[in-house]
PDB file of N, H, CA, C and O in Angstrom:
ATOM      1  N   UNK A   1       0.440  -5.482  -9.649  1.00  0.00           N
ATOM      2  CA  UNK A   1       0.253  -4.097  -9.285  1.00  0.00           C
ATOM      3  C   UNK A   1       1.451  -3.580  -8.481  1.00  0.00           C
ATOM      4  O   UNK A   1       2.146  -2.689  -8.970  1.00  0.00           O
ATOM      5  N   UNK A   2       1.813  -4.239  -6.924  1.00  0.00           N
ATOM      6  H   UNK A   2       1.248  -4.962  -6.527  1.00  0.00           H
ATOM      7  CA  UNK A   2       2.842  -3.988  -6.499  1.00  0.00           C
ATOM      8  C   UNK A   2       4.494  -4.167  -7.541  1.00  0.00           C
ATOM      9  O   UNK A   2       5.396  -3.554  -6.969  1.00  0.00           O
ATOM     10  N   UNK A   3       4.768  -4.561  -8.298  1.00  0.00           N
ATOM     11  H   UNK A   3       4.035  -5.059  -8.762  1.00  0.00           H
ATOM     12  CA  UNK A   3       5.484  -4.760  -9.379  1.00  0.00           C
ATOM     13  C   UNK A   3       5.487  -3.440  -9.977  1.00  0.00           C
ATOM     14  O   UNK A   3       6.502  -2.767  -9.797  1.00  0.00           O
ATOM     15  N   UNK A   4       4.727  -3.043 -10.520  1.00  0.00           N
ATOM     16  H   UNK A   4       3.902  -3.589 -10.666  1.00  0.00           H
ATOM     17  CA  UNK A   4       4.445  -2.145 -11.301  1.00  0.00           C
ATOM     18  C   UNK A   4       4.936  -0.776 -10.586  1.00  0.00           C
ATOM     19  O   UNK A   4       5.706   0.067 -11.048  1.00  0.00           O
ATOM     20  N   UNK A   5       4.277  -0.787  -9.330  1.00  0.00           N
ATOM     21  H   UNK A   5       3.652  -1.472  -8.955  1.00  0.00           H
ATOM     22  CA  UNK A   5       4.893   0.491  -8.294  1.00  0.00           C
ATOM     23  C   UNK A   5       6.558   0.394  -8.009  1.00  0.00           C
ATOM     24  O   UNK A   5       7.321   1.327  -7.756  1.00  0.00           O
ATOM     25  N   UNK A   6       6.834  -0.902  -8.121  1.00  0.00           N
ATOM     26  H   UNK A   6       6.215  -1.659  -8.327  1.00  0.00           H
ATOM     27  CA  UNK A   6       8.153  -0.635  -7.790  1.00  0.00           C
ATOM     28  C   UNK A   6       8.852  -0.343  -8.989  1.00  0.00           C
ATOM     29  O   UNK A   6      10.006  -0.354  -8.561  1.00  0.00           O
ATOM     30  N   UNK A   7       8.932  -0.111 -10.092  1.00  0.00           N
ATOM     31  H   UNK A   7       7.994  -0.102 -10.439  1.00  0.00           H
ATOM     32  CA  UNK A   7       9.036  -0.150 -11.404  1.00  0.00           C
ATOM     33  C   UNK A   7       8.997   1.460 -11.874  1.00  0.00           C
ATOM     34  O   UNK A   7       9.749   2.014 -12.676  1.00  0.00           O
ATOM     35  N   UNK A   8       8.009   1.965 -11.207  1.00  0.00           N
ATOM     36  H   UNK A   8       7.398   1.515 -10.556  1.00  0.00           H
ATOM     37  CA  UNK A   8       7.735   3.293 -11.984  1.00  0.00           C
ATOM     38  C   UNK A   8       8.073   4.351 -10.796  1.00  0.00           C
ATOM     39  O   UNK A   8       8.341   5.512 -11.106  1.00  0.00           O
ATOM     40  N   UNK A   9       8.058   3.919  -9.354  1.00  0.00           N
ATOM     41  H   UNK A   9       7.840   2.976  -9.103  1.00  0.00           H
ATOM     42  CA  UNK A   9       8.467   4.843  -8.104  1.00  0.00           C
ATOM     43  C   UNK A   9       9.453   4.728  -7.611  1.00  0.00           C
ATOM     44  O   UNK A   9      10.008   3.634  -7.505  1.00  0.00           O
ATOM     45  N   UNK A  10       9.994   5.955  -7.124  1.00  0.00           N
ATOM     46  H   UNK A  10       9.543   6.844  -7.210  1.00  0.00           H
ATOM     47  CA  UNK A  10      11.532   5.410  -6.819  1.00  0.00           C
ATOM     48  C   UNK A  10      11.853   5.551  -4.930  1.00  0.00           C
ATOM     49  O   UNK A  10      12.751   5.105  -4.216  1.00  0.00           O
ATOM     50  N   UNK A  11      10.457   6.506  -4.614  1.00  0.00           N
ATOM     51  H   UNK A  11       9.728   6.869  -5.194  1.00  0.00           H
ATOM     52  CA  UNK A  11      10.708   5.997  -3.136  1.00  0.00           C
ATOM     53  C   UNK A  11       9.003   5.384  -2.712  1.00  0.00           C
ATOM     54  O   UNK A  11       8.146   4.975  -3.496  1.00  0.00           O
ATOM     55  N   UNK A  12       8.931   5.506  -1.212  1.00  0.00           N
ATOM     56  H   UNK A  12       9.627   5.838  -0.575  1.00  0.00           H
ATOM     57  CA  UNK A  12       7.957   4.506  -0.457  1.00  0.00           C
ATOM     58  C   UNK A  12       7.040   5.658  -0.582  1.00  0.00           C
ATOM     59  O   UNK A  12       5.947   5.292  -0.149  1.00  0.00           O
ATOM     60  N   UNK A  13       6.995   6.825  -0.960  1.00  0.00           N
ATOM     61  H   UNK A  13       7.882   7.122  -1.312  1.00  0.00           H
ATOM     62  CA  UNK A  13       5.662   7.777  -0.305  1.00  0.00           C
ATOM     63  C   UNK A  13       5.007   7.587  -1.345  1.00  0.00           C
ATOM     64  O   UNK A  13       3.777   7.563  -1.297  1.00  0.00           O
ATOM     65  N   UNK A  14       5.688   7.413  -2.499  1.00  0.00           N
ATOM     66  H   UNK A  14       6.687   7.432  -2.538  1.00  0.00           H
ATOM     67  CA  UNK A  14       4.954   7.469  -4.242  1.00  0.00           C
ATOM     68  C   UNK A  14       5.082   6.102  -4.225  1.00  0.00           C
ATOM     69  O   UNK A  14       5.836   5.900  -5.177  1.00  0.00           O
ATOM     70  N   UNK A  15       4.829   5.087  -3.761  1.00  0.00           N
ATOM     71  H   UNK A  15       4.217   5.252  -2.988  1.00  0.00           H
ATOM     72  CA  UNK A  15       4.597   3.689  -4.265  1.00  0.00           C
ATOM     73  C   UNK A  15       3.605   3.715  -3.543  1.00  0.00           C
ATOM     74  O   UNK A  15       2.731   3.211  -4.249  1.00  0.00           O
ATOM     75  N   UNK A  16       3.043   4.045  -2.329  1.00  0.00           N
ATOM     76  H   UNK A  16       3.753   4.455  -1.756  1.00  0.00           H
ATOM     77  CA  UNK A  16       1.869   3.491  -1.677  1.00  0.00           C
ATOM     78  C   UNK A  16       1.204   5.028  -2.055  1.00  0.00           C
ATOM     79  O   UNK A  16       0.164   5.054  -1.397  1.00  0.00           O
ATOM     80  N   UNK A  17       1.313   6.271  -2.778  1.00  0.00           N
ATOM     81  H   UNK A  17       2.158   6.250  -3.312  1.00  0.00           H
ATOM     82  CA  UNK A  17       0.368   7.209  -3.603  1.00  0.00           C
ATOM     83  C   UNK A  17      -0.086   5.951  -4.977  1.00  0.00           C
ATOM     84  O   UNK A  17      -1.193   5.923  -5.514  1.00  0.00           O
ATOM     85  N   UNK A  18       0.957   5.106  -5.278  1.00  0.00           N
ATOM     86  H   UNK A  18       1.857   5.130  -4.841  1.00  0.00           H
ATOM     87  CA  UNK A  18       0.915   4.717  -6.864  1.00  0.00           C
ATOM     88  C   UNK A  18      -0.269   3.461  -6.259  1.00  0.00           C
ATOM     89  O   UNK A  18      -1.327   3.424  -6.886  1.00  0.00           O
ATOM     90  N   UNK A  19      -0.134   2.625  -5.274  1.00  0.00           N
ATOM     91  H   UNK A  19       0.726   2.655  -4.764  1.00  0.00           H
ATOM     92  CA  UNK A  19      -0.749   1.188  -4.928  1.00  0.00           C
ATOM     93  C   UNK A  19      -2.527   2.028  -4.340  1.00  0.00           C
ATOM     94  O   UNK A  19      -3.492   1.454  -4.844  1.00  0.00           O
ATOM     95  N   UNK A  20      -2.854   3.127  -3.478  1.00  0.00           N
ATOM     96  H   UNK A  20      -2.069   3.593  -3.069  1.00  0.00           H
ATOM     97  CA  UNK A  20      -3.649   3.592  -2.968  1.00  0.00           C
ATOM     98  C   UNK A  20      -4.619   4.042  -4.379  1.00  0.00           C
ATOM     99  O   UNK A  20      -5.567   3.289  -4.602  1.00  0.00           O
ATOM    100  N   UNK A  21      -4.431   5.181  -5.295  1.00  0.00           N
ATOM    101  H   UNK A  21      -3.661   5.792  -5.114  1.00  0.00           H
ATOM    102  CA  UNK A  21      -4.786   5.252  -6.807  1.00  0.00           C
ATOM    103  C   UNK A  21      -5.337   3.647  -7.538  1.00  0.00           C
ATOM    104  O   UNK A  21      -6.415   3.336  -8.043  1.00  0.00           O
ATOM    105  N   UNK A  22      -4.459   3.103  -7.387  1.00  0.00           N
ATOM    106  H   UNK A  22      -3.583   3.356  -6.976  1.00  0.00           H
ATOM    107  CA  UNK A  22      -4.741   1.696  -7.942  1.00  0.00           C
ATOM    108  C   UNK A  22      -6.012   0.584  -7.209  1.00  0.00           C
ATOM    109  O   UNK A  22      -6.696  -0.221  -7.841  1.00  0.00           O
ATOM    110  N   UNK A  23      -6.046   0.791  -6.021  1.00  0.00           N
ATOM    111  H   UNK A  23      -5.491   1.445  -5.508  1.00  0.00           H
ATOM    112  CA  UNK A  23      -7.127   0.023  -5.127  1.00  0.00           C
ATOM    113  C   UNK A  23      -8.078   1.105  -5.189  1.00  0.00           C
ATOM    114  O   UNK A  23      -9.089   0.682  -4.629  1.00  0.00           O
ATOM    115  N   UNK A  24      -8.281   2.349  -5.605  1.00  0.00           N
ATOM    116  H   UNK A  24      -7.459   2.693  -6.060  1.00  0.00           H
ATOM    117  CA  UNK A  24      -9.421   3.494  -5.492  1.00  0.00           C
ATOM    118  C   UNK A  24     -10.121   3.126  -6.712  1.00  0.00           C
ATOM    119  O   UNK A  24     -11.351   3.077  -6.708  1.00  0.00           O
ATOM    120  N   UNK A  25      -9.163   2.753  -8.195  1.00  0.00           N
ATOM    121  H   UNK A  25      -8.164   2.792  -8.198  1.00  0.00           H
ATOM    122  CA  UNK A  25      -9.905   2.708  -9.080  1.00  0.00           C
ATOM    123  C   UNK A  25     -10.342   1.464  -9.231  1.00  0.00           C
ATOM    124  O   UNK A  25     -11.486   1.328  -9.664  1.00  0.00           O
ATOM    125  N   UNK A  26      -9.514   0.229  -8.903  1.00  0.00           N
ATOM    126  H   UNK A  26      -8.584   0.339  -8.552  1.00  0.00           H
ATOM    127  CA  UNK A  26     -10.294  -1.014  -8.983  1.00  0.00           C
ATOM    128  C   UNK A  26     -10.914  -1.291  -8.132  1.00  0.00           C
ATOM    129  O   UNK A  26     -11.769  -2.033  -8.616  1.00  0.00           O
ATOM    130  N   UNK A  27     -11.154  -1.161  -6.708  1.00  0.00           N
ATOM    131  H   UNK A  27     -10.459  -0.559  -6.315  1.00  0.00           H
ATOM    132  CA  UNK A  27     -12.143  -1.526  -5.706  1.00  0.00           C
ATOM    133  C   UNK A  27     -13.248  -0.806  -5.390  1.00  0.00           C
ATOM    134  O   UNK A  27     -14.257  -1.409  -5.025  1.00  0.00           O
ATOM    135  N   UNK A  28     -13.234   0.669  -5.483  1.00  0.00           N
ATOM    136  H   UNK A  28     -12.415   1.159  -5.779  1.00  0.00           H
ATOM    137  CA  UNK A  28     -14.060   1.493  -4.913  1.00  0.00           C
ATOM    138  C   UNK A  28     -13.290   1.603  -3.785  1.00  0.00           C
ATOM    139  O   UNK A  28     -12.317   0.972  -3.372  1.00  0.00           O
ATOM    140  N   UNK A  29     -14.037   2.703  -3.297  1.00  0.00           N
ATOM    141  H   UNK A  29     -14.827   3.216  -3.633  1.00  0.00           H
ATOM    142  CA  UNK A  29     -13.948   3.667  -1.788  1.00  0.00           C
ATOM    143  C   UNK A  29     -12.780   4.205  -1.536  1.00  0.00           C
ATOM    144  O   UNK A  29     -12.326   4.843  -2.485  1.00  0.00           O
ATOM    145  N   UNK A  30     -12.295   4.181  -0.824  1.00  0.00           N
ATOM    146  H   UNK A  30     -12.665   3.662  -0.053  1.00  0.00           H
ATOM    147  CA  UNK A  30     -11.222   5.590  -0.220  1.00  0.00           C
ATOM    148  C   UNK A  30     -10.109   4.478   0.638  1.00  0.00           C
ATOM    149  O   UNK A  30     -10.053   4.343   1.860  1.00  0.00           O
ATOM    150  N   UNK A  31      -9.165   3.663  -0.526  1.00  0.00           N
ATOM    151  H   UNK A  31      -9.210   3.773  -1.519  1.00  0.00           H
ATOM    152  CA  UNK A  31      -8.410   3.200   0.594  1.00  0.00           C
ATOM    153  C   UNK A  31      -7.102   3.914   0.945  1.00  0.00           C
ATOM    154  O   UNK A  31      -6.587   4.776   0.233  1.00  0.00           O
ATOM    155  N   UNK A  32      -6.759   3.603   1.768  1.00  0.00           N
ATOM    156  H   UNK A  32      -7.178   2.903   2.347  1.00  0.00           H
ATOM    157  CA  UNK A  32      -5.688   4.275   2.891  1.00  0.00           C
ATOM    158  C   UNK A  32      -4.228   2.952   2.360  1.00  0.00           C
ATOM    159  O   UNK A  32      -4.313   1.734   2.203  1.00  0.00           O
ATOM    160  N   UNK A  33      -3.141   3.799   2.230  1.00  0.00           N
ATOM    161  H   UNK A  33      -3.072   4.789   2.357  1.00  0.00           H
ATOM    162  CA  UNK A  33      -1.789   2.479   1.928  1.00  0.00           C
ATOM    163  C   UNK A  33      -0.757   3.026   2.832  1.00  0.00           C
ATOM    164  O   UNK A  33      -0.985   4.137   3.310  1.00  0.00           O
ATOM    165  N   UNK A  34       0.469   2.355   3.180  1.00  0.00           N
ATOM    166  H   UNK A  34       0.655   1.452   2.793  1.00  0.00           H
ATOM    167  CA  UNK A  34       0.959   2.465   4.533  1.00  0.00           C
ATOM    168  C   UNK A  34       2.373   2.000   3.633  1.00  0.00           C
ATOM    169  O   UNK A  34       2.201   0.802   3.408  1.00  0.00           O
ATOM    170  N   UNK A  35       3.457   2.353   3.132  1.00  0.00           N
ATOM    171  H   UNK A  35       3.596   3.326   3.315  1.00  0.00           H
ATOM    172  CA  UNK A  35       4.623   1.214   2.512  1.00  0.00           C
ATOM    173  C   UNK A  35       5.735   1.924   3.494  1.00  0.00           C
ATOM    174  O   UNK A  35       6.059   3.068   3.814  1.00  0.00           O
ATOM    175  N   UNK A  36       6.126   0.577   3.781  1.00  0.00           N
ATOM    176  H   UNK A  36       5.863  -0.352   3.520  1.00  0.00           H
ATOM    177  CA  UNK A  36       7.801   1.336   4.794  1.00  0.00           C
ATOM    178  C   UNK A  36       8.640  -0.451   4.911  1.00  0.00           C
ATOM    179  O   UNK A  36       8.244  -1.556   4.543  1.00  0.00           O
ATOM    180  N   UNK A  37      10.094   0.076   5.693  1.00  0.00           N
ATOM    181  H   UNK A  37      10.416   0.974   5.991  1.00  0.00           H
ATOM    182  CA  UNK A  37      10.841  -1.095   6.332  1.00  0.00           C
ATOM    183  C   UNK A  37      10.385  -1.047   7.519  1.00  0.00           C
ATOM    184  O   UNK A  37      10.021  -2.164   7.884  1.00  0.00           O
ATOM    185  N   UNK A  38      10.200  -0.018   8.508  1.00  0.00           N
ATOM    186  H   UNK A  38      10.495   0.889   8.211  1.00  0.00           H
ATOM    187  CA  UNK A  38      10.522  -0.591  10.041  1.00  0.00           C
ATOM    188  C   UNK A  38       8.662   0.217  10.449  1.00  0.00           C
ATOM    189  O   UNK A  38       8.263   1.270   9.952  1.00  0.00           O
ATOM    190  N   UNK A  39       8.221  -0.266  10.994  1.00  0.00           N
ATOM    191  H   UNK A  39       8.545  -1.122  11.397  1.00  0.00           H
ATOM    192  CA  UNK A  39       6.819   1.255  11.508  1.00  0.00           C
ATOM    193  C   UNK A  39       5.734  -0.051  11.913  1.00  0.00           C
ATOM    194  O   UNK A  39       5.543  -1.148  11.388  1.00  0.00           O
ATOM    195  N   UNK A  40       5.299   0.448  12.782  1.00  0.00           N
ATOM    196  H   UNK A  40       5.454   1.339  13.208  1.00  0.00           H
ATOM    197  CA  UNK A  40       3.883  -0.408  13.465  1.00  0.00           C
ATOM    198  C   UNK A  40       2.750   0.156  13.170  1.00  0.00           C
ATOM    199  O   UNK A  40       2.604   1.304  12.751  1.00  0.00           O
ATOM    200  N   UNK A  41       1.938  -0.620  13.379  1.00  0.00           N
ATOM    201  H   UNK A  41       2.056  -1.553  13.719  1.00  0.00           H
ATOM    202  CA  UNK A  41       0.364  -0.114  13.806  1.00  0.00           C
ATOM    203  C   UNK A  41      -0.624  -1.261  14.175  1.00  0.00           C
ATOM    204  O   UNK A  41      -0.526  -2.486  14.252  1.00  0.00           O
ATOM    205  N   UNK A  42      -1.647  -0.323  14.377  1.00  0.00           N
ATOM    206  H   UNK A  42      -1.727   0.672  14.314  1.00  0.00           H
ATOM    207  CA  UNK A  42      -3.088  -0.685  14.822  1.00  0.00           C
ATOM    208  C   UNK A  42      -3.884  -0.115  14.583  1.00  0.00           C
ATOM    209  O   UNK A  42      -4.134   1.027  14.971  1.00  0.00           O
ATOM    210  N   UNK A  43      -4.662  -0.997  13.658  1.00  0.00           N
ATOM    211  H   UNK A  43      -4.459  -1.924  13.343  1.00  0.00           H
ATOM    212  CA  UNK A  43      -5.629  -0.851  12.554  1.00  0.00           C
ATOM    213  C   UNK A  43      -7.094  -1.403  13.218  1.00  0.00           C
ATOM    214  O   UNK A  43      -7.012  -2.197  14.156  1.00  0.00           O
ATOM    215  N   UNK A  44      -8.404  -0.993  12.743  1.00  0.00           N
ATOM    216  H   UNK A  44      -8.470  -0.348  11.982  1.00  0.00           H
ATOM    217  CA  UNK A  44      -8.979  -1.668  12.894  1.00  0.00           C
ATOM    218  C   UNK A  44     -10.590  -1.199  12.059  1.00  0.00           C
ATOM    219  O   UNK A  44     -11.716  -0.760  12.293  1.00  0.00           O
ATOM    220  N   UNK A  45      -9.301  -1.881  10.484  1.00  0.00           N
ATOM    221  H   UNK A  45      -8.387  -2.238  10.294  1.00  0.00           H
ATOM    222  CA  UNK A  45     -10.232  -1.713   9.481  1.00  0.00           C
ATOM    223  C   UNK A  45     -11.333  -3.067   8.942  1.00  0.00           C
ATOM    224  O   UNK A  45     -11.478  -4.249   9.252  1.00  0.00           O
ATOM    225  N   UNK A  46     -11.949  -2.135   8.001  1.00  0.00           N
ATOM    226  H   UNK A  46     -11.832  -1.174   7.749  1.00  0.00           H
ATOM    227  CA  UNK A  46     -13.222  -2.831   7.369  1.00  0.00           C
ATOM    228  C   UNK A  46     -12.876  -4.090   6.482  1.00  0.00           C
ATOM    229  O   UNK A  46     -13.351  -5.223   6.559  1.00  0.00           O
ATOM    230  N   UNK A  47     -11.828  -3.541   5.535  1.00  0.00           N
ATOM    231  H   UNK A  47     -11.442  -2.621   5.472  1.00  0.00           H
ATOM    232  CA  UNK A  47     -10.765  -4.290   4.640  1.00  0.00           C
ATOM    233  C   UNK A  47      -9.535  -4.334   4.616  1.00  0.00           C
ATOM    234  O   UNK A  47      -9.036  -3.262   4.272  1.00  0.00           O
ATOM    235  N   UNK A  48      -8.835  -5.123   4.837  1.00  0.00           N
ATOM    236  H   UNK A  48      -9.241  -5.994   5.116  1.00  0.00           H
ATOM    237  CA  UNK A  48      -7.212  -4.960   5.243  1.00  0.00           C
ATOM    238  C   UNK A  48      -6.304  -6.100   4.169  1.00  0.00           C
ATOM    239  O   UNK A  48      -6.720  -7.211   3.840  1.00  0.00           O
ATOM    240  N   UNK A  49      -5.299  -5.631   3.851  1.00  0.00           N
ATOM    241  H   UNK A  49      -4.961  -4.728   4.118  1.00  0.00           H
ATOM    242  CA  UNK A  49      -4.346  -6.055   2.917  1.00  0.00           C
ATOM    243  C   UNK A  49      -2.921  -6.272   3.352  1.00  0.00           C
ATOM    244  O   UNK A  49      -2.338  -5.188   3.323  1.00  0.00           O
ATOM    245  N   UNK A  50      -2.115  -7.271   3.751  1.00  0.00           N
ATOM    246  H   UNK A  50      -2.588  -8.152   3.775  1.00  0.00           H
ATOM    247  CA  UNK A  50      -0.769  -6.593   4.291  1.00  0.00           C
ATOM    248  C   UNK A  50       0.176  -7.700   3.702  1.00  0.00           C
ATOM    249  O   UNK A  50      -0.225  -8.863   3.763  1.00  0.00           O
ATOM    250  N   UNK A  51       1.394  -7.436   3.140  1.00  0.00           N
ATOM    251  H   UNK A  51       1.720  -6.492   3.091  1.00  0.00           H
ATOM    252  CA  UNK A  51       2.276  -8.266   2.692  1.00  0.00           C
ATOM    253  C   UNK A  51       3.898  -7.791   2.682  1.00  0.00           C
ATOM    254  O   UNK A  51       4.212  -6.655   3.037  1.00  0.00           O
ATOM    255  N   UNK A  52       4.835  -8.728   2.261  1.00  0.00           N
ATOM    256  H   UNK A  52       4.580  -9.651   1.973  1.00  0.00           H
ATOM    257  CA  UNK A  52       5.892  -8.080   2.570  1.00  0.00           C
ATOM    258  C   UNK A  52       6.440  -8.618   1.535  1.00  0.00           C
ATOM    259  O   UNK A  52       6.033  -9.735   1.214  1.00  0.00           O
ATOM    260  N   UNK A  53       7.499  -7.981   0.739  1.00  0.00           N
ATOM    261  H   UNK A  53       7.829  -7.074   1.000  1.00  0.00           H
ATOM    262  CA  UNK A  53       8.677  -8.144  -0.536  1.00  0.00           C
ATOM    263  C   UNK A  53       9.572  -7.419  -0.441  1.00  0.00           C
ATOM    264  O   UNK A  53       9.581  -6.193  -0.552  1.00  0.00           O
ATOM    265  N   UNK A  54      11.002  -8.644  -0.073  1.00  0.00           N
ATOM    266  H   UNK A  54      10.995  -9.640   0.017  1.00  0.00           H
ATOM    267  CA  UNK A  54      11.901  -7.746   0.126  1.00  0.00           C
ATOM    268  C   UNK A  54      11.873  -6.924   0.887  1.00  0.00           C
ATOM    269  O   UNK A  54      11.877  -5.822   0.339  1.00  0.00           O
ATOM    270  N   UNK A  55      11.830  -6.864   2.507  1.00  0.00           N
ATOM    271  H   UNK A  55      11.826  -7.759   2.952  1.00  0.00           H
ATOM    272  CA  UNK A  55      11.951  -6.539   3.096  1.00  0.00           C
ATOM    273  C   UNK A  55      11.163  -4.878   3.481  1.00  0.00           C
ATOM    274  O   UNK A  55      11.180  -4.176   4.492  1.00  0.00           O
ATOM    275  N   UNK A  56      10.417  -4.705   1.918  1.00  0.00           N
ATOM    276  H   UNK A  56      10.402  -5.275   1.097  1.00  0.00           H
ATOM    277  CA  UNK A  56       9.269  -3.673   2.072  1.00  0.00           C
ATOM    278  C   UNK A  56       7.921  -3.920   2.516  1.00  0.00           C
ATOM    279  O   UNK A  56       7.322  -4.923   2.126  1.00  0.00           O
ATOM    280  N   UNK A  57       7.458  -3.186   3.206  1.00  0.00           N
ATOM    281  H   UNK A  57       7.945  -2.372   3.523  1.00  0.00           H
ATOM    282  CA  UNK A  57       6.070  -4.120   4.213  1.00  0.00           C
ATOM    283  C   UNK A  57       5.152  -2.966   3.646  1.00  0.00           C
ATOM    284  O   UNK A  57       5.465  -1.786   3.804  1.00  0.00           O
ATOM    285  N   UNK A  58       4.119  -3.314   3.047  1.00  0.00           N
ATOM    286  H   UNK A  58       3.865  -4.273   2.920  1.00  0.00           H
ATOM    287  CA  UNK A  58       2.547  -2.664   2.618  1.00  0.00           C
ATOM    288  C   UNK A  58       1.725  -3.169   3.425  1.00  0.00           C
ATOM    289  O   UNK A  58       1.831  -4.223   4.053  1.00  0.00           O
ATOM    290  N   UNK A  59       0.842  -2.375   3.418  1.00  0.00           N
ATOM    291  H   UNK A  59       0.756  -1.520   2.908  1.00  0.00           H
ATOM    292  CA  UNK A  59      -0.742  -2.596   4.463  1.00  0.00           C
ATOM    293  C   UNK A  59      -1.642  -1.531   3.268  1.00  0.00           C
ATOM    294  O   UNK A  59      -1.309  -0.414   2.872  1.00  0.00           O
ATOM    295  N   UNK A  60      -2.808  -2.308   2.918  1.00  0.00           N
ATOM    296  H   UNK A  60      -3.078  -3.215   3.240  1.00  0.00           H
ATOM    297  CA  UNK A  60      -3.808  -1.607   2.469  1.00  0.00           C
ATOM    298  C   UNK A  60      -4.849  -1.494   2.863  1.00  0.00           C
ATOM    299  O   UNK A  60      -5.384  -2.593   3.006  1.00  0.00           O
ATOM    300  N   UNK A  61      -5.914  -0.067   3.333  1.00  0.00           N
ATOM    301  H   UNK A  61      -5.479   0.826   3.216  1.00  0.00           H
ATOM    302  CA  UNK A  61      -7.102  -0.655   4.290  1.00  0.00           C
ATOM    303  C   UNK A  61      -7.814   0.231   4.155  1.00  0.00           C
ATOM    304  O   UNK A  61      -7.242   1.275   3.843  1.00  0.00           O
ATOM    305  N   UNK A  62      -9.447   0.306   4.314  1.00  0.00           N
ATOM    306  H   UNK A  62      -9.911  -0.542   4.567  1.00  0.00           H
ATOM    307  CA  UNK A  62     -10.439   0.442   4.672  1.00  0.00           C
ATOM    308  C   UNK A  62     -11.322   0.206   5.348  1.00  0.00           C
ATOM    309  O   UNK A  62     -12.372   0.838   5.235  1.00  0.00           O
TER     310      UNK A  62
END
């Protein structure tokens, strides 16, 4: 899936629109996606997802 976003988007706001679409239709509910290099947080979700490639860091959550 992340593959695929990087493939068809060419920046971070439309890869985590493209990864967020993608966890709405295969999981259910309303998830929230976060893609950047440098940015923090604190979360304190239901379902949480977070990985890094290449120096691009995703968080997926509900």
């Amino acid at each position: 899936m992340f593959g695929d976003a990087l493939q068809l988007c060419g920046i971070e706001k439309e890869i985590a629109s493209f990864m967020k679409r993608k966890f709405d239709a295969k999981y259910g509910g309303h998830w929230q996606c976060i893609v950047g290099r440098n940015f923090g947080s604190h979360l304190d979700p239901i379902q949480f997802i977070h990985f890094t490639v290449s120096k691009i860091s995703v968080i997926l959550f509900r």
